[in-house]
C-alpha positions in Angstrom: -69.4 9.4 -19.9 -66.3 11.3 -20.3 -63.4 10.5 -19.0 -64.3 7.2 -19.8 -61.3 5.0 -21.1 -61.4 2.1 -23.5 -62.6 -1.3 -22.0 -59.5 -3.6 -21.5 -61.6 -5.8 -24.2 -60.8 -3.7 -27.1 -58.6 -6.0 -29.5 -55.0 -4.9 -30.7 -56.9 -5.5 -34.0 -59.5 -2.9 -33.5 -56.6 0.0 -31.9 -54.3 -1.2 -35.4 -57.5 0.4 -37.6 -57.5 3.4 -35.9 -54.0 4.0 -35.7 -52.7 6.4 -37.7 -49.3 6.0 -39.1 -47.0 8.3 -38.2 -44.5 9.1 -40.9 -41.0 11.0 -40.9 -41.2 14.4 -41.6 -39.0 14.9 -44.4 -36.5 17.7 -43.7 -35.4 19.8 -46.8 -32.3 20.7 -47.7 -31.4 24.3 -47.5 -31.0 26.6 -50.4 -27.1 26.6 -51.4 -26.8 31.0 -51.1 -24.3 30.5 -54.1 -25.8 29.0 -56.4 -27.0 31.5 -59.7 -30.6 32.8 -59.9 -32.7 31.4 -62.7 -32.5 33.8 -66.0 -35.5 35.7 -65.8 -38.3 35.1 -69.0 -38.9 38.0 -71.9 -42.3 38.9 -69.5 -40.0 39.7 -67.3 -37.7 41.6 -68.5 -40.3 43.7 -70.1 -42.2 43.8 -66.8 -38.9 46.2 -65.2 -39.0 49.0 -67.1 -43.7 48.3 -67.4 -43.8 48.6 -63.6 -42.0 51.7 -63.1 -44.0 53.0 -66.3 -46.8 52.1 -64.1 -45.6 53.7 -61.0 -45.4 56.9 -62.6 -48.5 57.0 -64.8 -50.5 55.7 -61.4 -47.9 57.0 -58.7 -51.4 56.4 -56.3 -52.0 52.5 -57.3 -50.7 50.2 -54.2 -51.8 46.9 -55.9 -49.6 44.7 -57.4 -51.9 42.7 -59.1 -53.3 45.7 -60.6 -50.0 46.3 -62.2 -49.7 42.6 -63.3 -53.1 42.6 -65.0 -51.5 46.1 -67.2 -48.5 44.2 -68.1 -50.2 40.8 -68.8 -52.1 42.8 -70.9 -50.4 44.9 -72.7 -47.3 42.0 -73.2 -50.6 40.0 -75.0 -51.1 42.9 -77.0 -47.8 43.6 -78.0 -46.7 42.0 -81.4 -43.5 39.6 -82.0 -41.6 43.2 -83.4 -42.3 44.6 -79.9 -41.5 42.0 -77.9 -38.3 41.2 -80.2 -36.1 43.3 -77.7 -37.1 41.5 -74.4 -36.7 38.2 -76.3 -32.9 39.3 -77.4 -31.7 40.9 -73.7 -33.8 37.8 -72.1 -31.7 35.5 -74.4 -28.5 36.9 -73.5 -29.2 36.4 -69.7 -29.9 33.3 -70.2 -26.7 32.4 -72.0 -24.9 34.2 -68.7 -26.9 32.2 -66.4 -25.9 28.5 -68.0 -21.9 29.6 -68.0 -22.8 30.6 -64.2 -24.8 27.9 -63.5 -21.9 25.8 -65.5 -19.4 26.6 -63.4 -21.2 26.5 -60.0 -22.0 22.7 -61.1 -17.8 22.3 -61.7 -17.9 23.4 -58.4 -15.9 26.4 -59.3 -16.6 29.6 -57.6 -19.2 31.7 -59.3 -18.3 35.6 -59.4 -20.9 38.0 -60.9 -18.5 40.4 -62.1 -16.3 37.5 -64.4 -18.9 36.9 -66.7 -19.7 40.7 -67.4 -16.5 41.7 -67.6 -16.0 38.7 -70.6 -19.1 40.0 -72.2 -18.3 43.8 -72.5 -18.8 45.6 -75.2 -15.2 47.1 -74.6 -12.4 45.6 -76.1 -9.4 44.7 -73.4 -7.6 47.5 -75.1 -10.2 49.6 -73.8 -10.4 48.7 -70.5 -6.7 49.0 -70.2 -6.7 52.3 -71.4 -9.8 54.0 -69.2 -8.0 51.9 -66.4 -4.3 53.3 -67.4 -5.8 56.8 -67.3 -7.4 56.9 -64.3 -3.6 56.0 -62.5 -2.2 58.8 -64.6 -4.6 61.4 -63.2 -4.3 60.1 -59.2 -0.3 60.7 -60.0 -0.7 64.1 -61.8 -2.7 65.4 -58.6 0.2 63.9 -56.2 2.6 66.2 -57.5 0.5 69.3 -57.1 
């Protein structure tokens, strides 16, 4: 019995029901390596500085889910005062992300470094003058 083919008698009718359709695999298009990472969420923002808290308090613990359960929940436990931080720094990436994200959808060039530099706390005068000093002290120890 094996080995056996098919009798000849078998309808196109009958091989049509058993056919299985074969589709086109559907090939997806590859991440674009410059386009801006997503803004991360206040959980994690306050999960960076929780997991190397973590690290250090349990410096033997290998399991990253155990340190996900600790920050799930402590982050539950926390109240809207203690979480008001991570909100604020997570809202500020966010605002960075959507000028990035803005400009990478212009089709413009997205550098990391513009958008900090626009958002420093340091007024241009500043920056000039850290920058201006550091040029006066290279050319004081050239004429040593």
């Amino acid at each position: 019995m094996k080995g056996r083919k098919p009798k000849a008698s078998s309808s196109k009718a009958s091989e049509s029901k058993l056919a299985v359709k074969k589709t086109e695999k559907k090939v997806k298009k590859g991440k674009d390596p410059n386009k801006p990472k997503r803004a991360p969420s206040a959980f994690f923002v306050f999960m960076e500085g929780f997991r190397k808290e973590f690290k250090e308090k349990n410096p033997r613990n290998k399991s990253v889910a155990a340190v996900g359960k600790a920050g799930g929940e402590r982050w539950k436990s926390m109240s809207d005062s203690d979480k008001a931080p991570f909100v604020s720094k997570a809202e500020k990436l966010k605002a960075e992300y959507e000028k990035k994200i803005a400009a990478y959808n212009r089709g413009e060039k997205v550098d990391d470094n513009v958008v900090e530099e626009e958002e420093s706390d340091k007024s241009k005068s500043e920056v000039e003058q850290e920058e201006g000093s550091g040029s006066e002290e290279e050319g004081d120890e050239d004429d040593d």
